[in-house]
C-alpha positions as CSV (number, residue, x, y, z in Angstrom):
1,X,-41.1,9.4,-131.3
2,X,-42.8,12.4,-129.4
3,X,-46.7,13.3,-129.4
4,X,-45.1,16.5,-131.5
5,X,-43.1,14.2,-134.0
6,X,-46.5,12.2,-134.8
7,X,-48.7,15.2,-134.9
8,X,-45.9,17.0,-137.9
9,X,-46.1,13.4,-139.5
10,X,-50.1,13.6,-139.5
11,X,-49.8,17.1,-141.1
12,X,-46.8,16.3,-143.6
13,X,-48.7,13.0,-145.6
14,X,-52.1,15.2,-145.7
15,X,-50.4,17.8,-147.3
16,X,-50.0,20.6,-144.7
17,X,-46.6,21.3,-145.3
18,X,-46.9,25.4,-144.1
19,X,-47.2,26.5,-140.5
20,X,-47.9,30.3,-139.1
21,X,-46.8,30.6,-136.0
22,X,-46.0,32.5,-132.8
23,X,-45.2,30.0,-130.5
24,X,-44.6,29.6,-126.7
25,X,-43.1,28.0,-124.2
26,X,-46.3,25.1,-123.9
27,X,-45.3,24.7,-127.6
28,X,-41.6,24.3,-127.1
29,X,-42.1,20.5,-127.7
30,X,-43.7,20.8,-131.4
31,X,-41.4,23.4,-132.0
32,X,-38.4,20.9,-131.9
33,X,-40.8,18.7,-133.9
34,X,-41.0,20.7,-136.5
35,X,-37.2,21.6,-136.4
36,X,-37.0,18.0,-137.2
37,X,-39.5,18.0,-140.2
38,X,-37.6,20.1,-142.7
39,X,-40.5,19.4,-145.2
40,X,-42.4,22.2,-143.1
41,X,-42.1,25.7,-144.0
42,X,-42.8,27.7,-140.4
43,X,-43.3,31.4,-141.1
44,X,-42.9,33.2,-137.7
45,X,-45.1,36.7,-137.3
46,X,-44.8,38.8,-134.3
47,X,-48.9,39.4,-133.7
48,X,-51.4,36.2,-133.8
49,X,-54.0,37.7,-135.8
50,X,-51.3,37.7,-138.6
51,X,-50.6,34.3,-137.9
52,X,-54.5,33.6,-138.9
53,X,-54.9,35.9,-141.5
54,X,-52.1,34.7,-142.8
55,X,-53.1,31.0,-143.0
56,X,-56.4,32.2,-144.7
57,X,-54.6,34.0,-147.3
58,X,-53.0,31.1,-147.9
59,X,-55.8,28.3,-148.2
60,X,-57.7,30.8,-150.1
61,X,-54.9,30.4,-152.9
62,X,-53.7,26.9,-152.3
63,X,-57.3,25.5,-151.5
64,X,-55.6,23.3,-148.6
65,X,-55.7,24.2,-145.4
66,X,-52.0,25.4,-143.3
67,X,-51.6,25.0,-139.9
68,X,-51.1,27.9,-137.2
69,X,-49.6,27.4,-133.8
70,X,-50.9,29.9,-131.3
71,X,-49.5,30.0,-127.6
72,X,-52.5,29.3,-125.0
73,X,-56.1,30.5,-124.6
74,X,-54.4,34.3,-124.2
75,X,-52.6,33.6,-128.3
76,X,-55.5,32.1,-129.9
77,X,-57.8,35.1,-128.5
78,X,-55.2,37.3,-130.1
79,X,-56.0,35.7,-133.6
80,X,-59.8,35.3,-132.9
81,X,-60.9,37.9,-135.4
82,X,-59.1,36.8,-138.7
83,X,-60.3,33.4,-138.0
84,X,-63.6,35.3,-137.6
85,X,-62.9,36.1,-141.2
86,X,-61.5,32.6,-142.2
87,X,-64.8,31.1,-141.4
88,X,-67.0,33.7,-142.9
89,X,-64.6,33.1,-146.5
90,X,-65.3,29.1,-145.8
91,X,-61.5,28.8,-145.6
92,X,-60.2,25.4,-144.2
93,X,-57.2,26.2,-141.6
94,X,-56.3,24.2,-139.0
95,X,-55.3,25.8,-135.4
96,X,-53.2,24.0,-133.1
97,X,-53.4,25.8,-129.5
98,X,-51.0,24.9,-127.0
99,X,-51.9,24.6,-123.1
100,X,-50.6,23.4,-119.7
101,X,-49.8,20.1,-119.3
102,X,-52.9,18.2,-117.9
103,X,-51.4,17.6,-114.6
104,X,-51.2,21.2,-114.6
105,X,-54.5,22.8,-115.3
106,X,-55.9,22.0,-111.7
107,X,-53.5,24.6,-110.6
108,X,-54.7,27.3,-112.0
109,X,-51.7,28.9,-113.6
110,X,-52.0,32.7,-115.2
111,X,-52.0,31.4,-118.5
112,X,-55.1,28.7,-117.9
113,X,-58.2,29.3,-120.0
114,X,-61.4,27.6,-121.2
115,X,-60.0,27.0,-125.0
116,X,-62.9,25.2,-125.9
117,X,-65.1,28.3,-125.1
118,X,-63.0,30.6,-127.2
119,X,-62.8,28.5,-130.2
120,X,-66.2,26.8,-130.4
121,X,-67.9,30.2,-131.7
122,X,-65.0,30.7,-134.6
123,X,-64.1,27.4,-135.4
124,X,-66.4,24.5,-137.5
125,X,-64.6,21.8,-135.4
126,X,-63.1,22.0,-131.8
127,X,-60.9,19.0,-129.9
128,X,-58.4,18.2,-127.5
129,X,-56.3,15.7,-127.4
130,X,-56.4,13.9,-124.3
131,X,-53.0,12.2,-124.4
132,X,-50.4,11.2,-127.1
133,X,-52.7,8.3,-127.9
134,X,-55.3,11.0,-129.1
135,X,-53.2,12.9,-131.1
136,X,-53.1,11.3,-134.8
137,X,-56.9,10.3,-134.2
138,X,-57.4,14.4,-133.8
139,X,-55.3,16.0,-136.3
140,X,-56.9,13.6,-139.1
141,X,-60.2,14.5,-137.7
142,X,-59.5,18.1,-137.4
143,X,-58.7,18.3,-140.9
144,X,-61.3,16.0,-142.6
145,X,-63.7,18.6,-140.8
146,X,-62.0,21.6,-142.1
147,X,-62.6,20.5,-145.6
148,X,-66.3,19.2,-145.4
149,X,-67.4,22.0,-143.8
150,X,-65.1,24.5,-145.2
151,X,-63.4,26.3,-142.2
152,X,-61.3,26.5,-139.5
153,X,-60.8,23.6,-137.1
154,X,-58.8,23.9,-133.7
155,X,-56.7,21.5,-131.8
156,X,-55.7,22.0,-128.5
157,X,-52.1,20.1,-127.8
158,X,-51.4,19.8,-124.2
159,X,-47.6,19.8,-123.9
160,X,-47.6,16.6,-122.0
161,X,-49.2,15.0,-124.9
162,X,-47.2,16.4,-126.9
163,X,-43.7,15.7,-125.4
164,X,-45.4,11.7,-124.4
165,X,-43.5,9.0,-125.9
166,X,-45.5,6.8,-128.7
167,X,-44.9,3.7,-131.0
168,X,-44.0,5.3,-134.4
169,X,-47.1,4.7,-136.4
170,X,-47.4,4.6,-140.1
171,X,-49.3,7.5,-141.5
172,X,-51.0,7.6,-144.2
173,X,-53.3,10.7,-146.0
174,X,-57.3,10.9,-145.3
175,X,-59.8,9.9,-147.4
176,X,-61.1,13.5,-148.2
177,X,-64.7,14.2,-147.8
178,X,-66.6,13.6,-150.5
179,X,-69.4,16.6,-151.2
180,X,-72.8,15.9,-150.9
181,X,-75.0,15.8,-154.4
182,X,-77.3,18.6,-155.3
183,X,-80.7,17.0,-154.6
184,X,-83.3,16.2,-157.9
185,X,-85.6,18.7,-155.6
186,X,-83.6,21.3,-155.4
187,X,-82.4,21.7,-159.4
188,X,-86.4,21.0,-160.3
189,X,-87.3,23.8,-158.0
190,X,-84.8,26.3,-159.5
191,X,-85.6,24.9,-163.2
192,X,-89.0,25.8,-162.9
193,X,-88.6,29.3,-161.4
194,X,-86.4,30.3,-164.5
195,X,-88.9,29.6,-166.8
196,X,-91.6,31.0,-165.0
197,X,-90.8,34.3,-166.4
198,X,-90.9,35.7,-163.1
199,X,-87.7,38.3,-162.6
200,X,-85.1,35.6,-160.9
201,X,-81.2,36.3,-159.7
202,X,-78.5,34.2,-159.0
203,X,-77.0,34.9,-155.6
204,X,-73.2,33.0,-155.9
205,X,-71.2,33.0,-152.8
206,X,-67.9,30.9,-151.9
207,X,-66.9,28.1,-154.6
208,X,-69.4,29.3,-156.9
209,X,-67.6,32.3,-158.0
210,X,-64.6,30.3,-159.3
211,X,-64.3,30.0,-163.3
212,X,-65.5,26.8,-163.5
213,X,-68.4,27.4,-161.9
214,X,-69.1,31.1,-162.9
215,X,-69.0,29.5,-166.9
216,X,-72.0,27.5,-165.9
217,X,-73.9,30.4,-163.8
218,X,-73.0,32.5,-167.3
219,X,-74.5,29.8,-169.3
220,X,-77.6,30.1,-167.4
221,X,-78.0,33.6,-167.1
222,X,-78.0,34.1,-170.9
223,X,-80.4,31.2,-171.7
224,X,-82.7,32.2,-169.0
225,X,-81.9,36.3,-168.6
226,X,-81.7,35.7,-164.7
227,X,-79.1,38.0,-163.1
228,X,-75.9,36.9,-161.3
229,X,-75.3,38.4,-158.1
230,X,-72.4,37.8,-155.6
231,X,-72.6,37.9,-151.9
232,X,-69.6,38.2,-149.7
233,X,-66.7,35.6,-150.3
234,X,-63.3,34.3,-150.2
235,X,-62.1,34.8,-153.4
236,X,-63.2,36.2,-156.6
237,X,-61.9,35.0,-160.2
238,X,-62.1,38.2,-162.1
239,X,-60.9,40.0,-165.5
240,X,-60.8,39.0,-169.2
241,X,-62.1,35.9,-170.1
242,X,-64.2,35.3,-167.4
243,X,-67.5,36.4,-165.9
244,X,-69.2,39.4,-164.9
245,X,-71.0,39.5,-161.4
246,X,-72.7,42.3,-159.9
247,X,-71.6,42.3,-156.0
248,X,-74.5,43.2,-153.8
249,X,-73.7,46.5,-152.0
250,X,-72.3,46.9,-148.8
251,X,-74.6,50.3,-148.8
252,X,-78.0,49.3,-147.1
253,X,-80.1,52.2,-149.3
254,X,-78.3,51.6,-152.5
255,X,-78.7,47.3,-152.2
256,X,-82.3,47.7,-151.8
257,X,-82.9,49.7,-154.7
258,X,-80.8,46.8,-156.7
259,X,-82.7,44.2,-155.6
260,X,-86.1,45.5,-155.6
261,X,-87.9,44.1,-158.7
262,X,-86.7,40.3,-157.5
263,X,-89.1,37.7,-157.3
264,X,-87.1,34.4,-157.2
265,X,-83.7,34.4,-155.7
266,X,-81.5,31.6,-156.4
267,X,-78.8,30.8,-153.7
268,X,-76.2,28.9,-153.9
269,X,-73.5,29.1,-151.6
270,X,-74.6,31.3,-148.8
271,X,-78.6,31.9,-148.1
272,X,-80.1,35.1,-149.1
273,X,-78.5,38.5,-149.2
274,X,-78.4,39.9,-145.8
275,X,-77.3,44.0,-144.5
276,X,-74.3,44.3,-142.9
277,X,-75.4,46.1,-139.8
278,X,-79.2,47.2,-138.7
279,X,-80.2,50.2,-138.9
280,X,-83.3,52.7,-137.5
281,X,-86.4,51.8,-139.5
282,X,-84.6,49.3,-142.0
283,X,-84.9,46.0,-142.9
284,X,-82.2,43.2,-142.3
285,X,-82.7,41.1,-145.0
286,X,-82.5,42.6,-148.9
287,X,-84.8,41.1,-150.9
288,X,-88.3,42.4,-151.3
289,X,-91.0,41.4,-149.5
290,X,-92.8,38.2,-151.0
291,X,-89.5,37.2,-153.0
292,X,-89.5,33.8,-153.6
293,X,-85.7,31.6,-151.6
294,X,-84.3,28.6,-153.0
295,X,-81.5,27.1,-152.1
296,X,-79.6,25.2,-154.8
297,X,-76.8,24.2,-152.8
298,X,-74.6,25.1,-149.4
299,X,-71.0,25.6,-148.9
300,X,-70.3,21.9,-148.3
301,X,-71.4,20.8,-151.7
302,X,-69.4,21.1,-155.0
303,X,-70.9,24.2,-156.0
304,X,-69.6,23.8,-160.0
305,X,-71.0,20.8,-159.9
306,X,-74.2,21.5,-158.3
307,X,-74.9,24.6,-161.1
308,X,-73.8,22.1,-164.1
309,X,-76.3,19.9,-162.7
310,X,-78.6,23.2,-163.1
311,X,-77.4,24.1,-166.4
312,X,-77.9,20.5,-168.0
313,X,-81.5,20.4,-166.5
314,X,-82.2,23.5,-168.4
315,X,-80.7,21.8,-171.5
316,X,-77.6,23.5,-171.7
317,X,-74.3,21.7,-172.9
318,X,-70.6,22.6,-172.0
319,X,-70.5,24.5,-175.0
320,X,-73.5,26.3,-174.4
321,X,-72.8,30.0,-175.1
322,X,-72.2,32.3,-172.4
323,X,-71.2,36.5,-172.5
324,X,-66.9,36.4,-171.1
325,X,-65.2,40.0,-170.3
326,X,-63.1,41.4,-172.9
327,X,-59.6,43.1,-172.2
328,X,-59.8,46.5,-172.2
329,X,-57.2,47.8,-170.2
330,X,-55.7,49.9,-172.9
331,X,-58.8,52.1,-172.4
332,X,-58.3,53.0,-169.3
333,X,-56.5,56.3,-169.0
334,X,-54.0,57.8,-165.9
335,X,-55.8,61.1,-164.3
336,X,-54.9,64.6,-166.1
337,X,-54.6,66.0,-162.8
338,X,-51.8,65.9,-160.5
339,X,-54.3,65.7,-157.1
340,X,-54.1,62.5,-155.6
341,X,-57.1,61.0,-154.6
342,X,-58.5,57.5,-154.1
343,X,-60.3,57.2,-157.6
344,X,-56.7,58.7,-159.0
345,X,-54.5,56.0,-157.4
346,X,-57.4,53.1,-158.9
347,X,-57.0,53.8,-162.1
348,X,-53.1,54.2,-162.3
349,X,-53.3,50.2,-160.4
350,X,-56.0,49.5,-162.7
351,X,-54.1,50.6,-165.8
352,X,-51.1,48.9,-164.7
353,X,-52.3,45.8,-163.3
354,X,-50.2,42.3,-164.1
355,X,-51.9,39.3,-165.4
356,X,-52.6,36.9,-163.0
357,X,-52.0,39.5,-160.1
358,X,-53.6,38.4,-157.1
359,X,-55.3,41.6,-155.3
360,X,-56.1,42.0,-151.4
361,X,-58.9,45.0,-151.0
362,X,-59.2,46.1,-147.8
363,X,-59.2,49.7,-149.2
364,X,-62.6,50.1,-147.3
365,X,-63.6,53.6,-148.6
366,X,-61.0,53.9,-151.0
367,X,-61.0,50.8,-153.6
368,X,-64.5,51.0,-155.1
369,X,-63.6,52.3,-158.7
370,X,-60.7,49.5,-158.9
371,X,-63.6,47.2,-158.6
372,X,-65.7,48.8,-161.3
373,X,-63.0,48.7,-163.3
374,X,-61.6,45.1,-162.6
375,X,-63.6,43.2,-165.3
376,X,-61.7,45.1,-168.1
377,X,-58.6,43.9,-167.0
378,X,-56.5,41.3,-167.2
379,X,-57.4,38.2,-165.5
380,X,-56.9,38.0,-161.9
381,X,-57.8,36.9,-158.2
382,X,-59.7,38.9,-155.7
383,X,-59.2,38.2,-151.9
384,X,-61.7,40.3,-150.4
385,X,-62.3,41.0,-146.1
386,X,-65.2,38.8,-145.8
387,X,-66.4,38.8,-141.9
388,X,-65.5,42.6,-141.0
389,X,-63.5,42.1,-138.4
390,X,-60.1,44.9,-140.0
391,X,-56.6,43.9,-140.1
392,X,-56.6,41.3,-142.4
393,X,-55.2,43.2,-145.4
394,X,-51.4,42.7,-144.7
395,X,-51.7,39.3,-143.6
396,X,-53.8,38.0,-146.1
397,X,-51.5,39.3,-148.7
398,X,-48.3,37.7,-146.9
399,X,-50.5,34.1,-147.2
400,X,-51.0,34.3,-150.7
401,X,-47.4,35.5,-151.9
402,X,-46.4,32.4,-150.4
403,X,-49.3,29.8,-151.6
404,X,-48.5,31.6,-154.9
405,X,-44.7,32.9,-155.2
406,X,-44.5,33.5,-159.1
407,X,-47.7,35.9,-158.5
408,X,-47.4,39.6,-157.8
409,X,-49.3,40.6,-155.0
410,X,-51.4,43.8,-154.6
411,X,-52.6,44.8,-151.4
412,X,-55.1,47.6,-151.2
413,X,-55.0,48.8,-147.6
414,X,-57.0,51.1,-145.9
415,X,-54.3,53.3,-143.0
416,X,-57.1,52.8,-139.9
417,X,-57.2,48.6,-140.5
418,X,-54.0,48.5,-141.5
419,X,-52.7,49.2,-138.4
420,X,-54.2,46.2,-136.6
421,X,-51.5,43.9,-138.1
422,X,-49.1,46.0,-139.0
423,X,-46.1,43.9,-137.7
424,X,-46.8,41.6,-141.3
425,X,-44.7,44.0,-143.0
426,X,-42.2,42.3,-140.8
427,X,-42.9,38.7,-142.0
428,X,-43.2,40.1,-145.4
429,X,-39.6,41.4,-145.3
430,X,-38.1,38.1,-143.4
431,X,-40.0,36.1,-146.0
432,X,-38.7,38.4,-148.9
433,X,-42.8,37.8,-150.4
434,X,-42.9,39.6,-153.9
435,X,-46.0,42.0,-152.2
436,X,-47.2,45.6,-153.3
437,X,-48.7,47.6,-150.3
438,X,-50.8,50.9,-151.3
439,X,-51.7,52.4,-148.0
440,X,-54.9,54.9,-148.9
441,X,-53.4,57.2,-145.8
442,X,-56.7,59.4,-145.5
443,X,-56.3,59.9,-141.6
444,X,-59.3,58.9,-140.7
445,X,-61.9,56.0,-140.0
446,X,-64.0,57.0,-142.9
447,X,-66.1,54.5,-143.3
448,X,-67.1,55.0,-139.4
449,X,-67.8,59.0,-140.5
450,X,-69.9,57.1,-143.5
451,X,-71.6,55.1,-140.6
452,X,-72.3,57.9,-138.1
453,X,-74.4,59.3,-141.8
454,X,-76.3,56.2,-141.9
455,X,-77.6,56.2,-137.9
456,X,-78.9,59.8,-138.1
457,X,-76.0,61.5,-137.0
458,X,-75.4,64.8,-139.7
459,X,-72.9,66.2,-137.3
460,X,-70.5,65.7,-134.4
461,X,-68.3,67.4,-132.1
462,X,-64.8,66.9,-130.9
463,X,-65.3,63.6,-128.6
464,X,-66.9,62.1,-131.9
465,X,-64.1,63.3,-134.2
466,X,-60.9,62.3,-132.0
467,X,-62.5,58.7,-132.1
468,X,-63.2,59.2,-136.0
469,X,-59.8,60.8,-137.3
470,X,-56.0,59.3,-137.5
471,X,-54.0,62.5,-136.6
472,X,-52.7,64.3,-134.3
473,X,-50.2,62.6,-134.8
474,X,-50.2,61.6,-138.4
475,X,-49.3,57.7,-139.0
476,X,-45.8,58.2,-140.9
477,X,-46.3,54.6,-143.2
478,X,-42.8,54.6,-144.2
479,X,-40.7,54.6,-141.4
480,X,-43.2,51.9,-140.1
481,X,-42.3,50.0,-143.2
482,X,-38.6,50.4,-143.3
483,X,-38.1,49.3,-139.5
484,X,-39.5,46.3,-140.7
485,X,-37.3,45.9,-143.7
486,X,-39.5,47.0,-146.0
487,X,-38.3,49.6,-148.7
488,X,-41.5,52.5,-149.0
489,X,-42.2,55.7,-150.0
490,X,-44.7,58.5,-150.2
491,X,-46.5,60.0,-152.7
492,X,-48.8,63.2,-152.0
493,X,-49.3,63.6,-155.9
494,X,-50.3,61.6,-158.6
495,X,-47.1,61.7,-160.4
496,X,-45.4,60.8,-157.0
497,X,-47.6,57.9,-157.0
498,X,-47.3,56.4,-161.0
499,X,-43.1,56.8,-160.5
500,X,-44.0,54.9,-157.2
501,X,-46.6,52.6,-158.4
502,X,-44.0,51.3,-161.5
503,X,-41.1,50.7,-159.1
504,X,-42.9,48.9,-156.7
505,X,-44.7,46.6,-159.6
506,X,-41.5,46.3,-160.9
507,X,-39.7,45.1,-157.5
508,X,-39.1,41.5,-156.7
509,X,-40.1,41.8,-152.9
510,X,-42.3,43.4,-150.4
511,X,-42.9,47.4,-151.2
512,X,-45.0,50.0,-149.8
513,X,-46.5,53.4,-151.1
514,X,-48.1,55.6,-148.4
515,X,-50.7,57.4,-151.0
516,X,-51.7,60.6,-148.8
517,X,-55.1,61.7,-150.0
């Protein structure tokens, strides 16, 4: 038995049964491994930062971490921003990075690099295993620390420990963390600022916005009137039956204004609502000045547990009442005029959206009124760009069609961040993943236009606007799509785009509509 063979074995009884991958020749050895291990699905993708975006998609529907295999310091910098995003939506994922052979690294070889340094800021965990001793000792440890922190760990697999010879071991599965309890302090303290009758929110980030957890926040918030709020996260539970939260802008202006009249925030999940960027003359944080913090809980505890600890302090039972959203998608009509245009395109998805769909929104500028509209509809998932780093769209969507195959898939894609990872269409087509890809083709970075607004700019000259705007040559969508076996089409009116949009709903495999607005 190889280094390789134990390290699949260590994956395999813990459950990892899915690697993302684009491998090379330092990971030649765990390649064979896995050849071996016909338990493990390997999903190849031709850029790295679909590798990890993929993976993230994936343990945001599974809730279990997949593995990725990166080539080198060079591969894993590749995929550096979507495990940016991984660990700002607390997904577990666990990276294995190739590099030289020990022996080797003295030599300096083009492709030697200080892994450490690039994972450490991305990753909750980084190791290395010295030799094949090392390895079972590491993966186990890798992935007990992706799930109590919730996030990404790295391993870096030198080859020679990876092709060294070693006793077959048995292997058997991890005790998984167990959460820490929500501390007596911390539910008193929030007990006694809901019935202070001071104006309170609920901020709910992460686990806390699953149904389990969201029925107990709801439970609250009617007994008590305090507002639930959501801050950015993984994955949203959304639609009829469940519960209502207002999502703190992205807008710096317009969150203010929301959150002005709050005394006592709540958190629970992430700490208090924060702006996106700086800005001239601004403040960073979004809660008023004097507003009272508490923190009911972090990411590592069992947040549905920690706010039924909350609602039973307050006296509230599992049948406690609580307000749930009511199907109306019925009401929501198509647009009377044939001009296609971002809101247009949101209500025809929004009309025609499957139960239990789960949708990807990296529309940017172009989704918001699909997420007015999403609590009227029928129930479904939310997978959101959490840490702002673009391109995440297309691979996220390819990791959740295949953590959930009997789901339809919905991606919402924005043309400029779409184009980061556009060589997912690929694994989506190889994979034959039952995904729906509306590109909003505007032309343009328009949330950058948005931004040069915000920083005083009113107007800009040509430098400014070749940076800003996607023409010049226009991106054609759909011959990008069908090189990479995926049938597409284009609609530049909104009947083009409801003949399109009931096709590709319809379809049993990856399809695109390039929606020029």
């Amino acid at each position: 038995m190889t280094g390789a063979d134990l390290l699949c074995d260590t994956l395999l009884v813990n459950g990892v049964n899915v690697c993302f991958a684009n491998p090379g020749t330092s990971e030649m050895h765990f390649v064979a491994a896995l050849d071996r291990r016909t338990e493990m699905r390997c999903v190849l993708s031709l850029s790295e930062a679909v590798v990890t975006g993929a993976a993230d998609g994936y343990a945001r529907m599974a809730d279990k971490p997949a593995a990725t295999l990166l080539h080198c310091g060079p591969g894993l910098a590749n995929g550096l921003s979507n495990i940016h995003n991984a660990r700002r939506a607390r997904t577990p994922m666990l990276n294995i990075v190739g590099d030289h052979a020990t022996h080797h690294l003295q030599n300096d070889a083009p492709l030697t690099t200080d892994i450490e340094a690039l994972a450490r800021p991305m990753s909750h965990w980084v190791g290395r295993a010295g030799d094949v001793c090392d390895i079972q000792k590491c993966t186990e440890a890798a992935l007990s620390a992706a799930y109590a922190t919730r996030g990404p760990s790295t391993l870096i697999l030198p080859s020679d420990a990876a092709w060294g010879e070693v006793t077959p071991e048995h292997t058997s599965p991890i005790k998984l963390p167990v959460p820490p309890a929500v501390t007596a302090n911390s539910v008193a303290a929030c007990v006694h600022a809901l019935r202070s009758g001071l104006n309170t929110a609920i901020f709910l980030s992460g686990q806390a916005l699953r149904e389990e957890a969201l029925i107990s926040a709801a439970q609250i918030s009617r007994a008590t009137g305090a507002k639930l709020f959501s801050t950015v996260s993984g994955r949203y539970q959304r639609g009829a039956g469940r519960i209502a939260v207002t999502s703190v802008p992205y807008a710096i202006d317009l969150a203010l204004n929301v959150l002005r009249e709050i005394q006592v925030a709540i958190c629970v999940g992430s700490g208090q609502p924060v702006g996106f960027f700086a800005y001239p003359g601004k403040p960073g944080t979004l809660l008023p000045k004097g507003c009272q913090i508490i923190q009911l809980a972090g990411h590592e505890y069992d947040l549905a547990q920690a706010l039924r600890s909350l609602a039973e302090a307050l006296g509230l039972n599992a049948q406690a009442p609580y307000a749930a959203n009511i199907l109306r998608q019925d009401e929501i009509a198509d647009p009377t005029i044939n001009a296609l245009t971002a809101d247009a395109i949101n209500l025809m998805i929004a009309r025609r959206l499957p139960e239990h769909a789960i949708v990807i929104n990296e529309a940017i500028t172009s989704g918001g009124q699909f997420l007015v509209l999403a609590d009227m509809l029928p129930p479904h998932d939310l997978l959101p760009l959490t840490g702002g780093a673009i391109g995440i769209g297309i691979p996220l969507a390819s990791g959740a069609a295949i953590a959930a195959p009997d789901r339809k898939v919905v991606a919402l894609q924005a043309d400029g961040s779409g184009m980061y990872t556009v060589q997912g269409l690929w694994t989506q087509a190889r994979e034959k993943l039952n995904i729906l890809t509306v590109v909003y083709a505007n032309r343009a970075y328009r949330i950058l236009q948005g931004e040069m607004t915000n920083v005083g700019v009113n107007a800009y000259g040509r430098n400014a606007r070749r940076m800003l705007e996607l023409d010049q040559p226009h991106i054609d969508w759909c011959s990008l799509a069908r090189g990479m076996g995926v049938e597409a089409g284009r609609a530049e009116t909104a009947l083009e785009f409801k003949h399109l949009l009931e096709g590709g709903l319809a379809a049993n495999g990856p399809f695109l509509i390039e929606a020029v607005i």
